[in-house]
N, C-alpha and C positions, 0 to 999 in steps of 0.2 A: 907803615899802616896801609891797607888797603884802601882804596878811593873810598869817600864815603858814601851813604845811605842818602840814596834820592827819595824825597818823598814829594806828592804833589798834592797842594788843595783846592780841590773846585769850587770854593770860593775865597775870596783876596782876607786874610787874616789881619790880627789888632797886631800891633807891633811886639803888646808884649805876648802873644800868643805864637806869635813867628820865632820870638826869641828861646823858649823853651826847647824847639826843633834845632834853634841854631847854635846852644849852649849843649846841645848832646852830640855835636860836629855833624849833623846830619845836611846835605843842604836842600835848600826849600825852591818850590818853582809854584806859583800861585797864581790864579784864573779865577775869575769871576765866570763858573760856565752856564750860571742863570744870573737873571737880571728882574727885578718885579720892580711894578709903577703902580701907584694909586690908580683908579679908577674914578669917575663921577661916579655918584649915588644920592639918593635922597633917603632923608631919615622920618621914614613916616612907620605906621603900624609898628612902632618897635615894641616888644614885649618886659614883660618885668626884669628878666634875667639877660645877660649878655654874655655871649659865650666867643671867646677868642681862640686861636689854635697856633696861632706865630707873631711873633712881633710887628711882622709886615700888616697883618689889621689891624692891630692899632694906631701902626704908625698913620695910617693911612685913615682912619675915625679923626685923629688928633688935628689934623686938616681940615677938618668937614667946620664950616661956622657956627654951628649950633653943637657943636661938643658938650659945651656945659651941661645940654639937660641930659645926658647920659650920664651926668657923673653920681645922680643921685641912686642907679640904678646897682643891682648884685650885678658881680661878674662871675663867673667860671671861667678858669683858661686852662691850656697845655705851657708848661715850660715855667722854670723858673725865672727863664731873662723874661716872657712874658710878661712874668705877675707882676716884676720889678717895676718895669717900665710903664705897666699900668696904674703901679701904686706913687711911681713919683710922678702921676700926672692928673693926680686926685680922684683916684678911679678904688672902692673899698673891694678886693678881691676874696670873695667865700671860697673858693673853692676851688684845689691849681693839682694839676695833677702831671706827671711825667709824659704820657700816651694819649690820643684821643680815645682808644679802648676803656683806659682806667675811668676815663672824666664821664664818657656813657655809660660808665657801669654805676659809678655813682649816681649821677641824675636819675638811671631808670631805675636803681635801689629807693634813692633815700628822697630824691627832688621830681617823684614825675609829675606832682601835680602844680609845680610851676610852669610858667608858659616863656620860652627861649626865644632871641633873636639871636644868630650865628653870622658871626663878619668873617666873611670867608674868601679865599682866593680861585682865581678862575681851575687853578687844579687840584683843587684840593681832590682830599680822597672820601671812599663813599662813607667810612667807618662810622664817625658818627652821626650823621643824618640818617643811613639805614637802622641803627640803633635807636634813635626817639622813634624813627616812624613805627619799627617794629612795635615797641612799649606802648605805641597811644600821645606820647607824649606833644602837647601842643609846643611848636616853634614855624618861624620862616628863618629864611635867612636870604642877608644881604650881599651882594658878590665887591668887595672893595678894592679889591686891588688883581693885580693879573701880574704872572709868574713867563718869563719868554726865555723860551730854551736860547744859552747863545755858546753852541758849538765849538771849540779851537781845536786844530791837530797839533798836539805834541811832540815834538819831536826826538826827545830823550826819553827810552823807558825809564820810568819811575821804579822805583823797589815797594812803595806804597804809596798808597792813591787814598786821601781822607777824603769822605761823602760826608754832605751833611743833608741831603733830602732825595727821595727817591727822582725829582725831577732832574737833580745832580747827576746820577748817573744816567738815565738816561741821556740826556744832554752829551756826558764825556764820551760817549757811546758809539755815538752819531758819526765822532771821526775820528776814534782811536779802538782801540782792542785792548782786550783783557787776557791775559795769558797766567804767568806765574805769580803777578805784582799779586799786594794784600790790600783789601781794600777794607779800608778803617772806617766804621759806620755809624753816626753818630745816636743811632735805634734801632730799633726791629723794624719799625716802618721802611725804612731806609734798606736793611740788611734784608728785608725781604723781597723790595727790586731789587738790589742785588743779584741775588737768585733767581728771581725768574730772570735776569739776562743773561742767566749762563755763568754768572763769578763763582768761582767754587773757595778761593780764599778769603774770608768772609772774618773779621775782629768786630764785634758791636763795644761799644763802648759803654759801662757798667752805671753810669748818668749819663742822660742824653744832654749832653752839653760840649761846645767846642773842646773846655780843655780838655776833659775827660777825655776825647777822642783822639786828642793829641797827648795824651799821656798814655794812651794803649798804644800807640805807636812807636814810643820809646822804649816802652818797657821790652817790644815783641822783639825791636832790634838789638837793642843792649843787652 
């Protein structure tokens, strides 16, 4: 048999999501190439509705002292680990959507006349904030946590490269190069930096979620 299929994750995977990669004889090399840390915040002028986009703000609310009185409030978020993680920690989720795209298109369809506070991170992107402003729609938002590129050069080309956020690849970017490898994406968000840095082999993965991503990866090589 031929040497096997390198794959690399820019960020450090669950054991049993390593094991999927390592049960197809592929082998794995995995990096944490971003890192995010809570940030202080105060929780004043919050509005009726709460609106999350990654798990890192709520990790990062769930900290804050006065948690409880959010929890009487709606939420909207991105992501199904999102809504999880906000429902086992007493949080009632109306309204969860795949994309930030989809989740603005709802609120500016069907919820503009509630009024939103968004826990956001220092990079987030402009999607849905220019989408309420567009609509009218009343929100602020709060900045809770912060996203830090943390660069490694690799030294073995990989055969595919799994992204799980556009800052990912930027990051892997910084000291490595993109040539023939596939780069496994865990969105359109994602697969669309991507593309603007030039990757032309380009897998999105069909739910945005880790395994998904690493099931497009097996199927591409097997």
């Amino acid at each position: 048999m031929s040497e096997s299929v390198r794959i690399l994750s820019t960020k450090k995977l669950l054991s049993n999501q390593k094991q999927y990669l390592l049960n197809a004889g592929f082998s794995v090399v995995e990096a944490d190439f971003i890192t995010t840390k809570p940030v202080a915040f105060d929780l004043k002028n919050i509005n009726d509705t709460l609106i999350f986009t990654s798990q890192n703000g709520v990790q990062s609310i769930l900290q804050h002292p006065n948690v409880a009185e959010l929890k009487a409030k709606e939420v909207f978020c991105v992501g199904i680990k999102t809504k999880a993680l906000l429902e086992e920690n007493g949080f009632t989720v109306t309204a969860h959507m795949g994309y930030a795209e989809d989740l603005a298109e709802i609120i500016t369809l069907i919820y503009p006349n509630h009024t939103f506070t968004f826990f956001s991170g220092n990079l987030r992107r402009d999607t849905l904030p220019n989408a309420l402003k567009e609509a009218g729609v009343v929100y602020n938002e709060i900045n809770v946590y912060e996203t830090l590129l943390t660069p490694q050069k690799i030294d073995s080309k990989p055969d595919g490269i799994l992204f799980f956020s556009p800052s990912g690849v930027e990051s892997y970017l910084k000291e490595n190069k993109i040539s023939k490898e596939i780069a496994f994406c865990i969105g359109e968000t994602t697969a669309n930096a991507a593309s603007e840095f030039g990757i032309k082999n380009i897998i999105i993965a069909n739910q945005p979620t880790i395994e998904n991503t690493i099931i497009q990866c097996i199927n591409e090589f097997k």
